[in-house]
N, C-alpha and C positions, 0 to 999 in steps of 0.2 A: 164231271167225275173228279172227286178227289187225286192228287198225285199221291202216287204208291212211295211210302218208306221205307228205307230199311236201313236200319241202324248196326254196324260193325264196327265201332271202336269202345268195345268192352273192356279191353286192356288200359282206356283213357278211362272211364267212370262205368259204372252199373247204375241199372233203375235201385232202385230202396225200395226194398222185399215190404209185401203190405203186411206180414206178421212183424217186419221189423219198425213201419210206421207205426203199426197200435200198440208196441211196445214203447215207443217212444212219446207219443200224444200225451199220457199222463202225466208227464213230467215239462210239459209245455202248457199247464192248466193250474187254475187259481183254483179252481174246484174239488180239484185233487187232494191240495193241500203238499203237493210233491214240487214246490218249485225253488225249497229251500236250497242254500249253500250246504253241500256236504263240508264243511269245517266247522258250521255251527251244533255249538252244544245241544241249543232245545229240540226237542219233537220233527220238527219242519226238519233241522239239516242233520239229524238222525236218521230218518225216514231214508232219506236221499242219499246217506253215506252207507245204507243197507245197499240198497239197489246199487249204487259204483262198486259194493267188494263183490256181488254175486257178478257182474261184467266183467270181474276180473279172474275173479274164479272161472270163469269160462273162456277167457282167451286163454290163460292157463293152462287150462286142462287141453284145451284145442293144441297145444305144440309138446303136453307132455311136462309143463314147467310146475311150479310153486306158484302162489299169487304175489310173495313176497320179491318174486322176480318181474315184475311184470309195470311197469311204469307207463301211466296212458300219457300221451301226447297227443298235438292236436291234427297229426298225420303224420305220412312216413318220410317226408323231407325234415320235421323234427326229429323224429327218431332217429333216420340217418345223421342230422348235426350232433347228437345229443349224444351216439354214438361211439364220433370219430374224436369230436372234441373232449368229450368228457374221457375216453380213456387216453388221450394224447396227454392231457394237462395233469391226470393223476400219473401219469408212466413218467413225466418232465421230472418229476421229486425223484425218482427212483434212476435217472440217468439215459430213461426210453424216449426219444425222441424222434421215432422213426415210423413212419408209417407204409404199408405196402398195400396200393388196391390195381386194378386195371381200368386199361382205357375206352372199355364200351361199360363204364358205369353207370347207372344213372347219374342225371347232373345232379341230385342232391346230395350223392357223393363228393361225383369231381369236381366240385365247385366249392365244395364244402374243404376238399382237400386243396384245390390251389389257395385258399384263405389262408388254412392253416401253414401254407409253407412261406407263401408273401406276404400274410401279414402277422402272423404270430412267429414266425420262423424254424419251423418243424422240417425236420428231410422227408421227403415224399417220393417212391418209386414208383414209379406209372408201368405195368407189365404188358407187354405186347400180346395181342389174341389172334388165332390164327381164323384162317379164312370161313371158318362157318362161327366165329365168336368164342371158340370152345379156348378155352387155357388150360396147361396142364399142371396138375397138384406139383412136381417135379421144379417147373418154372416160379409158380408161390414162394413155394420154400426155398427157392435158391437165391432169391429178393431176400428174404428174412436175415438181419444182422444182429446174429446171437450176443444178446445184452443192451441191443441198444433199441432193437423192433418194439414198438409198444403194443399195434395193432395191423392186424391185416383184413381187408375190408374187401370180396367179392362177393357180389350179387346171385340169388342161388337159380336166378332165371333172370334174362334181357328183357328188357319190356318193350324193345324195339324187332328185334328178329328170335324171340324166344326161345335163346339157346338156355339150356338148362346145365348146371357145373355139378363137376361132383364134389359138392360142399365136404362130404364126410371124409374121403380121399384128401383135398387139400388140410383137413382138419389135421387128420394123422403126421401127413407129411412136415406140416407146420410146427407141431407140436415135438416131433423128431426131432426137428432143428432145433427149435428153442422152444421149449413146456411154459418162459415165463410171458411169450406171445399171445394175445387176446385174438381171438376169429370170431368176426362179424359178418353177416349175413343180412342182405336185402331179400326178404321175403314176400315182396309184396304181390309180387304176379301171380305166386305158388301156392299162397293160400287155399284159392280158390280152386286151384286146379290137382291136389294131390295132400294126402296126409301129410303133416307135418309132425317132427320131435324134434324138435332140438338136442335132444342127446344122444340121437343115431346122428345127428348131421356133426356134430362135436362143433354145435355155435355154442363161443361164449355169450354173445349180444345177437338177438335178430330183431329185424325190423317189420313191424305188421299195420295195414291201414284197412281199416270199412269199408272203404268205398271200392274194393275193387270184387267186394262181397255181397253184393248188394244188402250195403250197409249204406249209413252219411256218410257224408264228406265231413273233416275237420275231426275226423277221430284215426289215432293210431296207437302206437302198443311200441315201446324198445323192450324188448327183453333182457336179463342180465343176468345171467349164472352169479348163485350166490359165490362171493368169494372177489370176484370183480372187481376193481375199484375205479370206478368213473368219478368226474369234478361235474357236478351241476354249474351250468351257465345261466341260468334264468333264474334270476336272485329277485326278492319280497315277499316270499311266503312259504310256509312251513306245508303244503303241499304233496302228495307224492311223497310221504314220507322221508321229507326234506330234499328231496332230490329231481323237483320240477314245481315252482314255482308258478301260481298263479291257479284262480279257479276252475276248478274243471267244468265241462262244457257237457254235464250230467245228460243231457239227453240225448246228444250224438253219443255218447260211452254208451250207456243204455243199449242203443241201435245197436251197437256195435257187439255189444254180448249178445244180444239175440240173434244177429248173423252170423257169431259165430257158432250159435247151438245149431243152429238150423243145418251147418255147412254137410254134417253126416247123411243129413236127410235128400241131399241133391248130389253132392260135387262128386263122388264117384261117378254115377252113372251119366250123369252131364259131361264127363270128360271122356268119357268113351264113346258116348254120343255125335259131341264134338270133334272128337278122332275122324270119325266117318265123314262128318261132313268139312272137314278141315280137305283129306282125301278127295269128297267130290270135287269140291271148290277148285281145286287146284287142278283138276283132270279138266274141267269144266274151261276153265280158264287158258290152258295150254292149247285145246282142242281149239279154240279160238286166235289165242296170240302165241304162236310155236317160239318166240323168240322171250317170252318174259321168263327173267331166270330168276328163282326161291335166292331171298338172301337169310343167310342161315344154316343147321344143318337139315338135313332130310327128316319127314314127319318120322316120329319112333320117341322112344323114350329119352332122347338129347334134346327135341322140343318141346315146346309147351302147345298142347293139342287146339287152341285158341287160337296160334297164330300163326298168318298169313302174312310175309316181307314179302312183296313182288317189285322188281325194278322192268322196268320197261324203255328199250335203249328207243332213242329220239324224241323222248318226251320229257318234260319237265313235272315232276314232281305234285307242285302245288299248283299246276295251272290241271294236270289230272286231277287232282281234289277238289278243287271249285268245280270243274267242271261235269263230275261225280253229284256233291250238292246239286246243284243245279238239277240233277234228275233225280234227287231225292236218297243218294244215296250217302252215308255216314261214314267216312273213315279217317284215317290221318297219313298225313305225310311223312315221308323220309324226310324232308327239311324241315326250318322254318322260319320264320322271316325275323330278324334283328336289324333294327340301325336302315332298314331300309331297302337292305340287301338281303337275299334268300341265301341262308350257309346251310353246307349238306350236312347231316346227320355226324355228328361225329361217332357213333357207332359202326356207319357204313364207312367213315373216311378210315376207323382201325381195322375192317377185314380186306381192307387193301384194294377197294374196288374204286375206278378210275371216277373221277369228279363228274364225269357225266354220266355216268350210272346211278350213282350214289344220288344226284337231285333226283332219278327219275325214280325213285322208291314211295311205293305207299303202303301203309298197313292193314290190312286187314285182321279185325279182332273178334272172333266170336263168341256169340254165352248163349243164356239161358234161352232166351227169345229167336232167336238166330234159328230157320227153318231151310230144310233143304229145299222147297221152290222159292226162296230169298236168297238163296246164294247163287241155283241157276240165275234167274233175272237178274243180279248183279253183275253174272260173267257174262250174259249179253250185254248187257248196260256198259260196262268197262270195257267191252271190245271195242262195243262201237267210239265210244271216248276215245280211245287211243289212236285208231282211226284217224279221227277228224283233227287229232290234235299232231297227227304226224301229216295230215294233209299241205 
């Protein structure tokens, strides 16, 4: 008998929706005649440059924006560089060289940010988050230094313990202090899981990728309220309407439009779906291990219905995830392994929870596929793991 799977890190990638593979095939085919460069004039990258504006026209209209706002990248680690640097380096002319993000960002943020401050030489305030990850709009804006803030950079959901911010709140508060501050928005988790607009959440810049849509990988979206003024960094070619450089990667975009047309036709009722089974899972899971404590805030509208942070004290982390694998089961860790050595999450080390909790953390992520007798058999599955692993 085959071993029983079950896949739960949705929040790391999604399968690729088969309407968005047969959207995509044609343009990976000599037959088609669809494989040309959109930059070329003749027929072939004509054809091709039809199909990128309707993809764009469709992430577009998916957050409420212009197409003119809407610049593809080749994921949301680009979009978030492309970002933070691009309006750092335009705000440096004008005397803005200040940046404000927090410290359970994703690393394509804070990494992106400690560059910009050691090695381009930018001020960077790193804002403290309280113990379920949540920051308040109040704390943003008291960071912001009127005249000098170029951008301020929070995520509008964790992708580790899926606390969800209130982007539009911070928006206002931001703007109160200083109107000539840019707000930027990592949108990649929320896509999938709740309507988006950009001009209820008052982003000047958000960041969008495929893949956690069941779309491809290697496609993403920075958005950018017109009026903006970002510096493109990726120089040789008149691209993206000068302002990203380099050919586009037309058949993951493609994908990418069509998951995002698709999103109406599931993501409501999949996240309410989800709710529930987020709910069992976790009742399912305590009834078994009384001591595993949620990192994060409480299921409700502060999380993201998807996700499950469980730390589990006496255990280690990633030897729980192998050991999970090993019976088939998908998820990810609160760590990960660098240089040799296993370092905790630094999300879990900003809610303030002690170094041996914080390794003992794994996530659990659910979607489309994710069934409620898959999630019981997991929380037998992870009982008995933890078990054996504190024996």
């Amino acid at each position: 008998m085959a071993r029983r799977t079950v896949y739960l890190d949705y929040a790391a990638t999604t399968p690729v929706d088969p309407e968005v593979r047969a959207a995509m095939l044609p343009f990976l085919e000599q037959e088609s005649g669809l494989f040309g460069n959109a930059s070329s004039v003749h027929r072939f990258g004509q054809d091709v440059r039809r199909a990128l504006d309707r993809a764009r026209d469709a992430v577009a209209a998916a957050i409420g924006g212009h197409s003119s706002e809407v610049y593809f990248t080749s994921g949301g680690t680009e979009a978030d560089n492309t970002a933070l640097l691009g309006v750092l380096l335009a705000g440096r002319e004008r005397g803005r060289d200040h940046l404000v993000t927090t410290q359970a960002e994703h690393h394509a943020v804070l990494d992106c940010a400690h560059f910009a401050e050691k090695a381009l030489g930018f001020a960077v305030t790193y804002i403290p988050v309280g113990p379920d990850g949540g920051v308040s709009p109040g704390a943003v804006a008291g960071a912001v230094v009127p005249g000098r803030t170029a951008l301020v950079s929070v995520m509008h959901a964790n992708n580790e313990i899926g606390t969800v911010h209130p982007i539009a709140e911070i928006a206002r508060a931001v703007k109160g202090r200083d109107e000539g501050v840019a707000l930027h928005t990592d949108a990649v988790q929320t896509l999938g899981q709740m309507p988006l607009s950009a001009e209820a959440l008052g982003a000047d810049l958000m960041t969008l990728s495929a893949h956690k849509i069941y779309g491809p990988k290697g496609a993403g979206a920075l958005y950018v309220r017109k009026g903006v003024r970002f510096t493109p960094w990726l120089h040789g070619g008149m691209q993206e309407r000068e302002k990203r450089a380099g050919t586009e990667n037309v058949p993951a975009l493609v994908g990418f439009g069509r998951a995002v047309e698709l999103l109406p036709s599931w993501r409501d009722a999949e996240a309410a779906r989800i709710a529930d089974l987020q709910a069992r899972f976790l009742d399912a899971v305590r009834e078994r291990l009384p001591d595993a404590t949620l990192n994060g805030p409480a299921p409700g509208p502060r999380r993201l219905p998807n996700n499950v942070n469980l730390a589990f004290p006496g255990v280690e982390g990633e030897t729980l995830l192998l050991s999970l694998d090993l019976h088939g089961v998908a998820v990810s860790s609160g760590s990960a392994c660098a240089s040799g050595s296993i370092d905790p999450s630094h999300v879990l080390i900003a809610l303030g929870l002690p170094l041996p909790l914080a390794r003992s953390a794994v996530r659990f992520s659910l979607g489309r596929g994710s069934t409620a007798d898959d999630l019981d058999h997991v929380a037998g599955v992870l009982a008995d793991c933890v078990r054996a692993a504190r024996v």
